[in-house]
N, C-alpha and C positions, 0 to 999 in steps of 0.2 A: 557548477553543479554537474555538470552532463562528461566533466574527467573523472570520473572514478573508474578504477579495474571495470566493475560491471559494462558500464557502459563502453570501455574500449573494447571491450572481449564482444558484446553488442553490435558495435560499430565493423566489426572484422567481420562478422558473421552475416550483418545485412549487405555487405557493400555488393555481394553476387547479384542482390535481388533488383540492385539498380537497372533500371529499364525494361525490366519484365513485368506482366500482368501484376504484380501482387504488390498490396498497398497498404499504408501503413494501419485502414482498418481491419484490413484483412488477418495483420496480425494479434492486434488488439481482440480482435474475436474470438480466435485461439484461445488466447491469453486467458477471456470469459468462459471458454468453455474450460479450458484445463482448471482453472480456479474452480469454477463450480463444481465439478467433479472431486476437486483433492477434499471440498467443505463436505461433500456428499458423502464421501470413505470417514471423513472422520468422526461423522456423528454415528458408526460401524463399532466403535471399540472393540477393535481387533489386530491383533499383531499385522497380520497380512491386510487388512486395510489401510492400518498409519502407513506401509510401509509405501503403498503404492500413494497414500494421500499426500507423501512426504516428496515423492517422485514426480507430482501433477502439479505442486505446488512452488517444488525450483524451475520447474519449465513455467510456470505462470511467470512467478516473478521476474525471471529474468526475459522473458516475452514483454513484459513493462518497458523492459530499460528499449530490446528490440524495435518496436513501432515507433517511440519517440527518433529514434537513429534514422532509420529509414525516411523520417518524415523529415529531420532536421537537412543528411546528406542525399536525400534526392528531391529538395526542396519540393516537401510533398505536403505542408503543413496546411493546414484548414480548422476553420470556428468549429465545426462540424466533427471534425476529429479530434481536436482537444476535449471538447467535451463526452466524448464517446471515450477517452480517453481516462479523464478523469473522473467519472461515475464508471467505470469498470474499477478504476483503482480503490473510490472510496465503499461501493459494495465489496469488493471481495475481500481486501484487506477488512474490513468490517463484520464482515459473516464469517470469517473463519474461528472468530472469536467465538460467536456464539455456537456454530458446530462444535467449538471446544469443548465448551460448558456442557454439553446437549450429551456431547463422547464419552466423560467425566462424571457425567453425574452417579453413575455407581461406584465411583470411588470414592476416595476418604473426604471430598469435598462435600458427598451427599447433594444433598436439597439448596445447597446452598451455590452450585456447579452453574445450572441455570440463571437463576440471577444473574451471578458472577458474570457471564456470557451476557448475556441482554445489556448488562452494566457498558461492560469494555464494551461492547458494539456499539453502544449511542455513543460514548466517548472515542471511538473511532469517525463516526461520523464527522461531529461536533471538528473534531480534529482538522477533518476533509473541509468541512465548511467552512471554518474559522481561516485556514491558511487558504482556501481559491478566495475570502472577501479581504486577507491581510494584500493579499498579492495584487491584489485588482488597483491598489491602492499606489502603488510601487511601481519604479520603473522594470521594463522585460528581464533585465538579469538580476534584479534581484530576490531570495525568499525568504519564507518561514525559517527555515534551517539552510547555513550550510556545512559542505562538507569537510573533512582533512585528512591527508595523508591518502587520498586516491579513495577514500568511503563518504559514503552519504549516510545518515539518520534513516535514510528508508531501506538501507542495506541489511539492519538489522531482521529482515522478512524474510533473508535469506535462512537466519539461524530457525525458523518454524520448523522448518522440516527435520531437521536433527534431533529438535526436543521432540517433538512429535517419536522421529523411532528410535529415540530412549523411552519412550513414554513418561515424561517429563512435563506433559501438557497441565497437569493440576496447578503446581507453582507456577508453573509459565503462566496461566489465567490468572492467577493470585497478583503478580509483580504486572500483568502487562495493566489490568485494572486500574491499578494505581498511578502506573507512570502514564497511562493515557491519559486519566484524569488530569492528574497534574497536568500537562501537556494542551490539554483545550483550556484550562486556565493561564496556564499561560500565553497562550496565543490570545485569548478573549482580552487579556491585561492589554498587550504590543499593540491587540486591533484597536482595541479602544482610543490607545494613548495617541499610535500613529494620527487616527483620523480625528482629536481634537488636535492635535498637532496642525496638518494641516487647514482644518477650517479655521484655524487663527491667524495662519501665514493667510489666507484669501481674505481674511478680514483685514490684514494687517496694509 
């Protein structure tokens, strides 16, 4: 999971920071501020807002991959910071949804923008949820998803910021709705199966 471009390009970029003050929540915080910021421009519907929300929200994302690195090669890792870790992930990846919807709503999606938004964001959550209780389950390398070819399933976060300045966010909430859903359905299906799986192996 942690060999993808992203993360080696990550990995080059922290390795300076090994042995000075700064720490892998340190960057994680960035990460929330820049996120929260790109969600704030974009419920703006405005060319020069997407364009800066699009800009705050490649530095978030790849700020993700960034703290994870730091933490893995200057063995900096903590309960403490995972979890700080991953409630930044499943907020922001979350609310961007809904800023979408919120940006959107005087376009052609109408009254219908909002929902849409509120929708995807519980199924973003749901999503967040469902894979940190599939994982808990599993041994450390393995997940929800994995990778191929040097990308991860989460790399897709990267393409927001593009649709965003095409302004392309309409369909983009339309398709992300859907496939989220599906997506905590599916993970709800593997949690299930996994964990009567094993309470049969401990019975057995």
């Amino acid at each position: 999971m942690n060999n993808t471009w992203s993360h080696h390009a990550a990995r080059a970029l922290v390795r300076p920071l090994l042995g000075t003050w700064v720490r892998p929540n340190h960057i994680t915080m960035v990460r929330l501020v820049s996120g929260a910021i790109a969600c704030l421009l974009l419920t703006r519907a405005s060319p020069r807002a997407a364009l800066w929300s699009g800009v705050f929200w490649l530095i978030s994302v790849f700020l993700d991959r960034a703290d994870g690195e730091l933490a893995r090669i200057g063995h900096l890792q903590s309960r403490v910071g995972h979890l700080f870790d991953c409630y930044t992930d499943a907020v922001l990846n979350s609310v961007f949804f809904l800023a979408a919807g919120i940006g959107v709503a005087h376009g052609w999606l109408g009254s219908w923008a909002i929902p849409l938004g509120i929708a995807t964001c519980a199924a973003m959550l749901a999503c967040a949820w469902l894979s940190e209780a599939y994982e808990s389950l599993t041994p450390p390398d393995v997940r929800v998803w994995e990778g191929a070819w040097g990308f991860h399933p989460d790399d897709a976060l990267y393409l927001l910021a593009p649709l965003t300045w095409l302004g392309w966010l309409a369909p983009t909430l339309v398709a992300a709705c859907v496939v989220t859903s599906v997506m905590a359905v599916v993970i709800l299906v593997r949690y299930l199966y996994l964990k009567r799986r094993l309470s049969q192996q401990a019975l057995a």
